[in-house]
C-alpha positions in Angstrom: 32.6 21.8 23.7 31.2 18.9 24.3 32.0 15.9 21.4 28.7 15.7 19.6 28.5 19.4 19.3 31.7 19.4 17.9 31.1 16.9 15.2 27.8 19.0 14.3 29.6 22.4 14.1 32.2 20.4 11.7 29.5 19.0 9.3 27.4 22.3 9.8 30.6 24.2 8.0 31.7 21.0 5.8 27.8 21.0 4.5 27.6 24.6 4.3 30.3 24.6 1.7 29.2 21.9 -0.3 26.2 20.0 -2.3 27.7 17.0 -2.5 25.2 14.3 -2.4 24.9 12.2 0.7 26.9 9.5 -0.4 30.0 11.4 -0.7 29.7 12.6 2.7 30.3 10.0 4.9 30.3 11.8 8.4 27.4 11.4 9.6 28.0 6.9 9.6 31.1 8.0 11.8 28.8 9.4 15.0 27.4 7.6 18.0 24.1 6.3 18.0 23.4 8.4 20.6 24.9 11.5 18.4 22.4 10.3 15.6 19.3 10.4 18.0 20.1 14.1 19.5 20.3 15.0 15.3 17.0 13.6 15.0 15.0 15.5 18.4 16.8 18.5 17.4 15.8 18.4 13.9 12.2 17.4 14.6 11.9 20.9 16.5 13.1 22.8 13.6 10.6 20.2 11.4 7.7 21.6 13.4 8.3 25.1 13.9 6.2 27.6 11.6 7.5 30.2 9.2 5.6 32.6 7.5 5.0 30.4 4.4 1.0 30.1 4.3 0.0 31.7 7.4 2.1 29.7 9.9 2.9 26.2 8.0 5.6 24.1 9.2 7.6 21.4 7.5 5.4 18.6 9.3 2.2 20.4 7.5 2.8 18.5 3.9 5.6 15.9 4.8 5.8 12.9 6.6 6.4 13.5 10.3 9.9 13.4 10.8 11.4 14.3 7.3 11.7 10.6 6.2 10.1 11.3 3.0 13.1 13.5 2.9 15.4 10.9 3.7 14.2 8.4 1.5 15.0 10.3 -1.7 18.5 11.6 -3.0 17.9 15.2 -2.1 21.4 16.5 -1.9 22.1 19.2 0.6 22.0 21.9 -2.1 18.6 21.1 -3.2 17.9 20.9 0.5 18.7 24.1 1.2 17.4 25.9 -1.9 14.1 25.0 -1.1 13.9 24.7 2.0 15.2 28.5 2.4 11.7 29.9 1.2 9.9 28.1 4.2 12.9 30.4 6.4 10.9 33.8 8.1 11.5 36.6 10.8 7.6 36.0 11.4 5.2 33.6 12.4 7.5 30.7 14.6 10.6 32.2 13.0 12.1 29.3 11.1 15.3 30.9 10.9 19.1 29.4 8.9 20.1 27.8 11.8 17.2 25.2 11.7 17.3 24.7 8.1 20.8 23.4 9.0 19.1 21.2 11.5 16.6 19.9 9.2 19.7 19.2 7.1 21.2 17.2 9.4 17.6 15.8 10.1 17.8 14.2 7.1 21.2 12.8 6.7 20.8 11.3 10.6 17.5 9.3 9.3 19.2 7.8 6.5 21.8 6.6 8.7 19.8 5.4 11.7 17.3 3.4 9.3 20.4 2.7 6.8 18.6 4.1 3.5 19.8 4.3 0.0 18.2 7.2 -1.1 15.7 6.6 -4.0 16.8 8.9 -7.0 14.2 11.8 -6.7 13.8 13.0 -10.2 13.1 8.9 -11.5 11.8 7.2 -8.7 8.2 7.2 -8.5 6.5 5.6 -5.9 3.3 2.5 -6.6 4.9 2.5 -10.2 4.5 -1.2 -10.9 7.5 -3.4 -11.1 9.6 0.1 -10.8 9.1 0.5 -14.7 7.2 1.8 -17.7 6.6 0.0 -20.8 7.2 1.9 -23.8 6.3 -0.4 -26.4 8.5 -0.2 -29.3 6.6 2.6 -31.1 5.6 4.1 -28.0 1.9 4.6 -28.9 -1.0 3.0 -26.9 -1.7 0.2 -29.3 2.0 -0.4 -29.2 1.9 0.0 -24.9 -0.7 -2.8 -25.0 1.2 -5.1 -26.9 4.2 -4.8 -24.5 1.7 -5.2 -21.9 0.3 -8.4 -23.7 3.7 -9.4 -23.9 4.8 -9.3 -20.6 1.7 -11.7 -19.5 2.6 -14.2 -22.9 6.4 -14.3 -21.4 5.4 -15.2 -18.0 3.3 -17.5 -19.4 -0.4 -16.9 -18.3 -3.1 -19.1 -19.5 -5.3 -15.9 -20.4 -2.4 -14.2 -22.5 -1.8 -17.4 -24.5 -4.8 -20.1 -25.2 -7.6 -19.2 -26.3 -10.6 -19.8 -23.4 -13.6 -21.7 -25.2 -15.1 -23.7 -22.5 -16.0 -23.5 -18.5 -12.7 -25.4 -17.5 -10.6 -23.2 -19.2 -12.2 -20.2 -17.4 -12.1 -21.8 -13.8 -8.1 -22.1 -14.5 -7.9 -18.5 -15.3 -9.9 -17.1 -13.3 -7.8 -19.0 -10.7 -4.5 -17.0 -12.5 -6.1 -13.6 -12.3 -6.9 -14.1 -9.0 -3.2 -14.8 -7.6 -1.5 -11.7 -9.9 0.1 -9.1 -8.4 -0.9 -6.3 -9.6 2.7 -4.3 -8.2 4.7 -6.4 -10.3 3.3 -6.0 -13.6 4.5 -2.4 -15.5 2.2 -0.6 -17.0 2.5 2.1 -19.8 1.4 4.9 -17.7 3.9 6.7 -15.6 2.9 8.0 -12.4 3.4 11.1 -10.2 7.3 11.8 -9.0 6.7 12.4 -4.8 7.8 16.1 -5.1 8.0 18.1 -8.7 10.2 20.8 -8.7 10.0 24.1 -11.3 13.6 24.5 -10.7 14.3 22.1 -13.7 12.0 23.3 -16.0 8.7 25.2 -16.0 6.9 21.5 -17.4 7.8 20.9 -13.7 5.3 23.6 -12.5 2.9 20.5 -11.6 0.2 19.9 -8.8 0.3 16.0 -9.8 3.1 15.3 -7.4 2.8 13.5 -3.9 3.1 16.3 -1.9 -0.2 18.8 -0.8 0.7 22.6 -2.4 -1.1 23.4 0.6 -0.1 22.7 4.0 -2.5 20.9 7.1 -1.6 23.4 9.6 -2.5 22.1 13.8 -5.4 24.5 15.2 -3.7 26.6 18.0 -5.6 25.1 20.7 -4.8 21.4 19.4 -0.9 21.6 18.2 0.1 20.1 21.3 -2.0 17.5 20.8 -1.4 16.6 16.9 2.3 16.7 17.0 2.0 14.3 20.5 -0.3 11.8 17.8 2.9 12.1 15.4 5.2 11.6 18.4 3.4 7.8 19.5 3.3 6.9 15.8 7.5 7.7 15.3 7.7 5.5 18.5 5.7 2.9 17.2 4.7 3.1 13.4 2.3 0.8 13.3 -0.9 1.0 11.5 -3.1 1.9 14.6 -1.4 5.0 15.2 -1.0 6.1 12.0 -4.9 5.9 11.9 -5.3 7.7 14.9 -3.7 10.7 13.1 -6.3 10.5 9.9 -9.4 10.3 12.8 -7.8 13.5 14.7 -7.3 15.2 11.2 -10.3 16.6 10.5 -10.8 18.3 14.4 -7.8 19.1 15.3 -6.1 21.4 11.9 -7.2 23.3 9.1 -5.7 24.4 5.8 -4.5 28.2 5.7 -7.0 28.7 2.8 -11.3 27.6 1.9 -11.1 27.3 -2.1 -12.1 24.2 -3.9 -8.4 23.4 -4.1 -8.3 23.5 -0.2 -10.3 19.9 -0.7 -7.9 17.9 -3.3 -4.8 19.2 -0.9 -6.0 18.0 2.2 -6.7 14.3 0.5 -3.0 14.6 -1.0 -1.7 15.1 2.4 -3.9 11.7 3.5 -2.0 9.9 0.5 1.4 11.4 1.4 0.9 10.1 5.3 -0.2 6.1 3.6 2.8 6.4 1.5 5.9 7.6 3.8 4.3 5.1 6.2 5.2 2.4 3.5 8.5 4.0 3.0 9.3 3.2 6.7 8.1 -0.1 6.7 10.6 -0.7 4.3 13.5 -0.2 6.8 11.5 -0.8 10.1 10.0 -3.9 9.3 6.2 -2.7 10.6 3.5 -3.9 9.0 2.6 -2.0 5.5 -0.1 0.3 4.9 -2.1 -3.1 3.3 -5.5 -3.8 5.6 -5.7 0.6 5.7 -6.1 0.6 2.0 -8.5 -2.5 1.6 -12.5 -1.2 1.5 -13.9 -4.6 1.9 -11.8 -6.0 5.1 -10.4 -2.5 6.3 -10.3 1.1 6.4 -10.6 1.6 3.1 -8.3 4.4 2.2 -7.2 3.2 -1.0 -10.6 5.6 -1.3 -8.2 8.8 -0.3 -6.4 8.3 -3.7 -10.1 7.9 -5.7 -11.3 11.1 -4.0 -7.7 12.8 -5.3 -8.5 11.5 -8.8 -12.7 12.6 -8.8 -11.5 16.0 -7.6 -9.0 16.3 -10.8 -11.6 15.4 -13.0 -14.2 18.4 -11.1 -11.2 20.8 -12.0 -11.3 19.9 -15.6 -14.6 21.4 -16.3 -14.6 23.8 -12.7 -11.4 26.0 -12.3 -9.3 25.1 -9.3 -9.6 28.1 -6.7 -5.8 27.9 -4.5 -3.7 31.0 -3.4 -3.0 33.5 -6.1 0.8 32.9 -5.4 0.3 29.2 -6.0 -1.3 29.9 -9.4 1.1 31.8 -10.1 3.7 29.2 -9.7 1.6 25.8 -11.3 0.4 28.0 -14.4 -1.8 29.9 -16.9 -5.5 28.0 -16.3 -5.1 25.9 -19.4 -2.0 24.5 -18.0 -3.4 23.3 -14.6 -6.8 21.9 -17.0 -4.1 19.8 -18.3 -2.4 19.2 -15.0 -5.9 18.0 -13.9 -6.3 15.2 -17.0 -3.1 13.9 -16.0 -3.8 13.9 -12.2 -7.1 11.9 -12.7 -5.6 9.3 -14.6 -2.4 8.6 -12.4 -4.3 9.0 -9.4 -7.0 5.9 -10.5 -4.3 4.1 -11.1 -3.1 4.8 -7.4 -6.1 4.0 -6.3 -6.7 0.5 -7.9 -3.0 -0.7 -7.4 -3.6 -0.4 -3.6 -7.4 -2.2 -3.5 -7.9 -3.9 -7.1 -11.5 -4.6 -6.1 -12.1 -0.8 -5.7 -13.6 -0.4 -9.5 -16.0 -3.3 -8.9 -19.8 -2.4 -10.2 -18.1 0.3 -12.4 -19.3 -0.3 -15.5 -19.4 2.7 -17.3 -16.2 4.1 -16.6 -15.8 7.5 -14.3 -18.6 9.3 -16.0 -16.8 12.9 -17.6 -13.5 11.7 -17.4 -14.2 7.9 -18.0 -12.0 8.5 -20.9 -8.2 8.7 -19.1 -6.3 6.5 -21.5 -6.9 5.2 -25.3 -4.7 1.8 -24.2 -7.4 -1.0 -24.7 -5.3 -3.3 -22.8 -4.8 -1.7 -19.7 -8.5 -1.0 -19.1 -9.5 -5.1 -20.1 -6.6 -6.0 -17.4 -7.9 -3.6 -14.9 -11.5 -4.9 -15.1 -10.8 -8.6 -15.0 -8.7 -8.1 -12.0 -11.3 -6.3 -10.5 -13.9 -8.4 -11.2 -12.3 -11.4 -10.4 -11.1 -10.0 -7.0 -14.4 -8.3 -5.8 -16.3 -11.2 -5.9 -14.5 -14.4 -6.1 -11.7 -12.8 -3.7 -14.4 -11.6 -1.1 -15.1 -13.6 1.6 -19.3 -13.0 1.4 -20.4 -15.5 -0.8 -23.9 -14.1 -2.2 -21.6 -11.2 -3.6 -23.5 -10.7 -7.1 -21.7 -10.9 -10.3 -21.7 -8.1 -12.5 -18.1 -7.5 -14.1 -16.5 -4.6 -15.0 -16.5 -3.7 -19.1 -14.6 -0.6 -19.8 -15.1 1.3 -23.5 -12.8 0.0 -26.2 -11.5 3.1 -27.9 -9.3 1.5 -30.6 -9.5 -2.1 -32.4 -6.6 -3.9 -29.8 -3.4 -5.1 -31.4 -3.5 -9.1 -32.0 -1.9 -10.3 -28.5 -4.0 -7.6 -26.5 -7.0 -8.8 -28.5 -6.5 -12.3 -27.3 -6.6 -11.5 -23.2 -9.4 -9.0 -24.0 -11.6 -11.5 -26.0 -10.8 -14.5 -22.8 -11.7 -11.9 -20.0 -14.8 -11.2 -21.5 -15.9 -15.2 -22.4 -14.4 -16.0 -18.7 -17.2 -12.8 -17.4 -20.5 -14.6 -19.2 -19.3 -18.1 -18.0 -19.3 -17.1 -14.7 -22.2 -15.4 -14.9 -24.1 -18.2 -16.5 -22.8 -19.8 -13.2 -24.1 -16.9 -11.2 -27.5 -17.6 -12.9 -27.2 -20.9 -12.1 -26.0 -21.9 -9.0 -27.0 -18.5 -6.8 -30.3 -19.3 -5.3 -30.9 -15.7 -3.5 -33.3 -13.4 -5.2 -32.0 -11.4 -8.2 -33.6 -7.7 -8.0 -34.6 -6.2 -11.0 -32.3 -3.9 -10.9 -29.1 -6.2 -10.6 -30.8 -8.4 -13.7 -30.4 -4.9 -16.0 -26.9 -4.0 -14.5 -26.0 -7.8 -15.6 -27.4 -7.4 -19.3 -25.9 -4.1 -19.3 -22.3 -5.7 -19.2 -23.4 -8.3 -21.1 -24.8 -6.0 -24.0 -21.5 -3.9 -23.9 -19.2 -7.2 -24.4 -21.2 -8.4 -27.3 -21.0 -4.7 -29.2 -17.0 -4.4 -28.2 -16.7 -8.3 -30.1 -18.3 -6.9 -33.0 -16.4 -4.1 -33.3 -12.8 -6.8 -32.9 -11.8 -8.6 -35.9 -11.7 -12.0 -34.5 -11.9 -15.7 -35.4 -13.9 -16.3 -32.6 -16.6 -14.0 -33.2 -19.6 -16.7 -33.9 -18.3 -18.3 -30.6 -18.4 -14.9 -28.9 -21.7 -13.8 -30.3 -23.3 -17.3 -29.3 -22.1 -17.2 -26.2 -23.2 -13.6 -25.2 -26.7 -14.3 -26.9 -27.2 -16.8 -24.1 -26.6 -15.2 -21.1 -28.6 -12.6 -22.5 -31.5 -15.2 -22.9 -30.7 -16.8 -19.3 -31.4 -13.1 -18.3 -34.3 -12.4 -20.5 -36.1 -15.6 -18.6 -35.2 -14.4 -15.1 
C-alpha cells in the first residue's frame, strides 16, 4: 500500500471512532502537501456526486464549491457525519459511507492547506459587525440604542457628542459619517448563524440561516459544464469567475421543486456563494467580494441579500409553498410567519452592511414590513449613512438630495436623541445647499420627495423632547419655504 493510502485508511478508522474536534486530531498537519491535495480531488468527487436527497442534489447544490464553508467552521467529525449521513442513498449518484468519509477528510485537508481556525459554528455569525451584539444593560431597544449611542460618544464622533447648530458643524460631520465603517460598529441585532441545526433544539428548526433548504441542482445536459465553472473559480478565486458562475446560474440548473419558496432558496444560495468567497479571501489573499456587492460602481449584488429580505416579508402575509418534508422539519405555519419577520429584518441588515448606499431614496421604509425593529437609533444611523454615502460618496455630481427619514417608533433615550436630532439638522442644511448651489432642473416630482423628508423630520422633532426644538422647527420651516418658492 502505497504511503498516502496508508495514512488515509489510519485516520479513516482513527475518525471513525471518534468526534473529537479537529483540533485534537492533529494527523492530518503531519501529511505531504501532495497527500493534502489527493484529500482534496478525492473529496471534491464525493462533494459532487448526487444522493437521493431532493431528486438528485449533491453537497455542491447548497454549499460553497469545495466544502470550505465546511472548513471554515468548527464542525467536528461527529456532527459531520450525523448530518451528512441523510444526504447518503443506494439511488440517484449513490452517495454511499465511503464518500461521507471522503468529504470528512475533505474538510479537515482544507483547513490544513489554507491553515484555518475554525470559526465556532453555533456563535459565529457571519457580516455581524465588529463580531458582537450590543445588549444594552436592560437589554430592551431604548436600552440597545443607548449602547449604540455609546459606542459612537466613546469613540468620540462629532455627531454623538456636540450638538450641530450651524453649516460648519454639519460639513465636519458629514465628513465623519462619510469615513465610518459600518463592519466595525455592533449593532443590537443579531444575525443569521451560516447553518441552523434542529439537533439542538426545535427553536433551531429555522429557514433564516445562510444555507438554501433547497438545493441548485446542474441540468443534466449542463453538469459538465457548471461544475468545470466551479473548477476555474477553485483555481483562481477571483471575482471574475465567481461571476461567471451567478451569469451561468440561471441556464445551466434548476431547483428540484416550483413553489414560491423555490425563489427565496435560489437567492440564499447566491448569498451563500458572496459569502464563502469572502471566507476564502480570508486565507487566499484574493480580492473580497467588495466591487460585486456595490450597485453604484459594480454588480450590485448586495441586491441578492434585499431580494432574500422582500421575499421574507411576501411570506409574512403569503404562506411559503416548499416540500412537505421541509415543512415538516421548519414548523407549524405560524412558526415559519415568525421565521419570516426575523429573516426580513437580518437580511436588510445584510443587505445594507455590504452597500450602505443601497436604502438611498427610501423614505418610507419597506412598505408592509417597514416596521422590522422598534430601536430608534439604529434606523437614524442607517439613514444618515446612507444618505451621506449615496450622494456625497457617489462619484456623479448632479446626484439629487433627498435623505433617508425612517419612522420613530419610541421617544429615543437622551444620547440616541442627540445623533438623531444632528442627522436630521445635518439633512436640511445640505439640502438648503442642494437648493442652492445645484443649478440643474428640479422636477416636480423630486421637489415633493424633498418636502416629503422634510415634513417627516419636522413631525419626528415634535414628537422629541428636546432643547433644541425652536432651532429645529425654524430650521425645517425654511427649507420647507426654499421648496415652497421652487
Amino acid at each position: 500500500m502505497k504511503k498516502g493510502g496508508l495514512i488515509l485508511g489510519i485516520l479513516t478508522i482513527v475518525a471513525a471512532c471518534s468526534d473529537l474536534p479537529y483540533a485534537e486530531m492533529p494527523e492530518y498537519n503531519r501529511m505531504l502537501p501532495e497527500e493534502i491535495d489527493g484529500l482534496i480531488d478525492t473529496g471534491l468527487t464525493a462533494w459532487r456526486t448526487t444522493a437521493s436527497i431532493e431528486m438528485g442534489a449533491s453537497c455542491a447544490g447548497c454549499h460553497a464549491p469545495d466544502a470550505l464553508d465546511l472548513a471554515y467552521f468548527d464542525y467536528n467529525d461527529f456532527t459531520l457525519r450525523r448530518r451528512g449521513s441523510e444526504h447518503v442513498s443506494r439511488k440517484i449518484g449513490e452517495l454511499n459511507a465511503s464518500q461521507l468519509e471522503d468529504i470528512v477528510n475533505l474538510v479537515h485537508a482544507l483547513r490544513v492547506k489554507h491553515n484555518i481556525e475554525p470559526k465556532p459554528n453555533r456563535e459565529f455569525r457571519p457580516l455581524q459587525p465588529a463580531g458582537e451584539m450590543l445588549s444594552g444593560k436592560g437589554g430592551s431597544e431604548i436600552d440597545k440604542d443607548e449602547a449604540l449611542a455609546q459606542f459612537f460618544a466613546n469613540k468620540g464622533f462629532r455627531f454623538a457628542s456636540i450638538p450641530l447648530l450651524d453649516h460648519d458643524e454639519a460639513i465636519l460631520q458629514k465628513q465623519e459619517w462619510l469615513k465610518l465603517d459600518v463592519r466595525q460598529v455592533p449593532l443590537g441585532v443579531s444575525l443569521t448563524l451560516w447553518s441552523e441545526d434542529p439537533f439542538y433544539g426545535t427553536e433551531h428548526a429555522s429557514l433564516s440561516d445562510w444555507l438554501p433548504a433547497l438545493p441548485v441542482i446542474p441540468k443534466p445536459e449542463y453538469e459538465e459544464k457548471w461544475f468545470e465553472l466551479h473548477n476555474s473559480y477553485l483555481r483562481k478565486p477571483t471575482n471574475e469567475n465567481l461571476l461567471s458562475i451567478f451569469e451561468r446560474m440561471e441556464d445551466w440548473t434548476h431547483l428540484p421543486f416550483d413553489g414560491t419558496g423555490a425563489d427565496l432558496m435560489k437567492e440564499k444560495y447566491k448569498a451563500m456563494l458572496l459569502a464563502q468567497h469572502d471566507f476564502r479571501s480570508e486565507f487566499t489573499g484574493v480580492e473580497p467580494s467588495g466591487i460585486l456587492l456595490e450597485g453604484e460602481s459594480g454588480h450590485g449584488l448586495a441586491r441578492t441579500f434585499r431580494e432574500i429580505a422582500e421575499r421574507s416579508c411576501f411570506h409574512q402575509t403569503t404562506a411559503i409553498e416548499l416540500p412537505a418534508e421541509l415543512l415538516k422539519r421548519y414548523g407549524p405555519e405560524e412558526q415559519i410567519t415568525e421565521q419570516m419577520k426575523g429573516i426580513h429584518e437580518k437580511w436588510l441588515w445584510k443587505n445594507w452592511l455590504t452597500d450602505p448606499g443601497s436604502f438611498y431614496n427610501n423614505t418610507d421604509g419597506d412598505g408592509a414590513c417597514s416596521k422590522e425593529t422598534g430601536m430608534t437609533l439604529h434606523l437614524a444611523y442607517r439613514a444618515a449613512k446612507s444618505s451621506m454615502e449615496a450622494v456625497f460618496g457617489s462619484a456623479d455630481p448632479g446626484m439629487p438630495f433627498i435623505p433617508v427619514v425612517f419612522p420613530v417608533m419610541e421617544n429615543p433615550g437622551p444620547s440616541s436623541l442627540l445623533i438623531i436630532e444632528n442627522s436630521y439638522r445635518m439633512f436640511l442644511h445640505f439640502l438648503l445647499d442642494d437648493l442652492a448651489i445645484n443649478n440643474r432642473q428640479i422636477s416636480a416630482s423630486e421637489i415633493e420627495l424633498k418636502k416629503n423628508a422634510v415634513m417627516k423630520m419636522n413631525s419626528n422633532f415634535e414628537r422629541f423632547s428636546s432643547e433644541f426644538l425652536e432651532e429645529n422647527r425654524n430650521l425645517a420651516l425654511g427649507v420647507i419655504n426654499a421648496l415652497d418658492g421652487l
